[in-house]
C-alpha positions in Angstrom: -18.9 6.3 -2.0 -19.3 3.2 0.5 -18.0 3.3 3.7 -18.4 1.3 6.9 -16.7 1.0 10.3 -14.6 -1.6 11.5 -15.3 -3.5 14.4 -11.9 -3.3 16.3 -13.2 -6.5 18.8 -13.0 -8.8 15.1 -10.4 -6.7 12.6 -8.3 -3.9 11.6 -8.5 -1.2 9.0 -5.4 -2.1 7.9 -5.4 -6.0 7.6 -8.7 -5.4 5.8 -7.2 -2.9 3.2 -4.2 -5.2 2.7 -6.7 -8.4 2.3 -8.7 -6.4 -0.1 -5.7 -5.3 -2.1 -4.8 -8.7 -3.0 -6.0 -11.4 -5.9 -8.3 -12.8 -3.4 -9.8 -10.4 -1.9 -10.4 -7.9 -4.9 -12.3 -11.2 -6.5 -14.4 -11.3 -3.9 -15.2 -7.5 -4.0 -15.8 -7.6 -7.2 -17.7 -11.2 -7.3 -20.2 -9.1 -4.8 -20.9 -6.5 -7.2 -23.1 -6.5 -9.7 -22.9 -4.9 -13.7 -20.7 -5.6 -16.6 -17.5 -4.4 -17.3 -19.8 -1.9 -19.8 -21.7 -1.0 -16.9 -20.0 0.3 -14.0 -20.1 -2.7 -11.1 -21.0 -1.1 -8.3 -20.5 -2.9 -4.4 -23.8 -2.0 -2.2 -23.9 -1.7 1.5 -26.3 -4.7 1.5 -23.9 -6.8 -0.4 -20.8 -5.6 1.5 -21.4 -7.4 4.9 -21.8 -10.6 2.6 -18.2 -10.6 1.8 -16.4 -13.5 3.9 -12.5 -12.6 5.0 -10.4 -14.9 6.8 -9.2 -13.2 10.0 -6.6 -14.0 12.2 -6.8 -13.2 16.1 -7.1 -9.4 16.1 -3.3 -9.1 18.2 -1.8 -10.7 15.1 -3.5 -7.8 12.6 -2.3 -5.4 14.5 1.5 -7.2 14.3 0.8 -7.3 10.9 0.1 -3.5 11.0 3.1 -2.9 12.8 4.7 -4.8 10.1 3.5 -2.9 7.3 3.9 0.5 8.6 8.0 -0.7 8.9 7.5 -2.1 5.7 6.5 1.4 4.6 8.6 2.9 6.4 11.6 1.3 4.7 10.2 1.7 1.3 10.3 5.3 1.9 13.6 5.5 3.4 14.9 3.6 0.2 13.3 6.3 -2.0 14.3 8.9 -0.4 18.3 7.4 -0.5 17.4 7.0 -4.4 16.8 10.7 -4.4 20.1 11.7 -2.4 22.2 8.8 -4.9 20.8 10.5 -7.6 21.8 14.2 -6.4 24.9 13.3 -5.2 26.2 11.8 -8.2 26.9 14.6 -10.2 28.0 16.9 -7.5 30.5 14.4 -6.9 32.0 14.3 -10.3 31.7 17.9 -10.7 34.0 18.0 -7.7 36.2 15.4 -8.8 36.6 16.2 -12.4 35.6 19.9 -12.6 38.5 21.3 -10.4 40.8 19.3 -13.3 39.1 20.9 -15.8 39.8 24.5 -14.3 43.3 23.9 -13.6 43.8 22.8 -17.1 
């Protein structure tokens, strides 16, 4: 497994994962590894430090960190409100409609 350290002075971990995630930046990972599809392509640490990533000033990666971890944040939050929606449902209509029943 290749790893590396990020210099904090030029980037973040985070702006670098999120660059990488996208179109762009997976192509250039995968541009700067060699193999086939039938042979596993495989990024080396030599080829690693070849790959260019445009980089904003280092205080606006880390607002864009801050961003994403809200971003996350909320996503998790409305997942989590899914859950509770889809719990609550039924207890409600068991309360509404299930005292009826009884009485009946």
């Amino acid at each position: 497994m290749l790893t590396c350290e990020v210099n904090p002075k030029l980037a973040t971990p985070g702006f670098l994962m999120a660059y990488f995630r996208t179109y762009e930046g997976f192509s250039s990972i995968v541009g700067h590894s060699p193999g086939t599809i039938a042979r596993n392509k495989t990024l080396s640490s030599k080829k690693l430090p070849t790959i260019l990533v445009p980089t904003p000033p280092v205080e606006t990666q880390k607002w864009f960190d801050r961003l994403q971890t809200k971003a996350h944040e909320a996503r998790t939050i409305r997942a989590n409100t899914a859950q509770d929606v889809e719990a609550l449902i039924p207890a409600m209509l068991h309360e509404t409609f299930g005292r009826q029943h009884q009485a009946a």
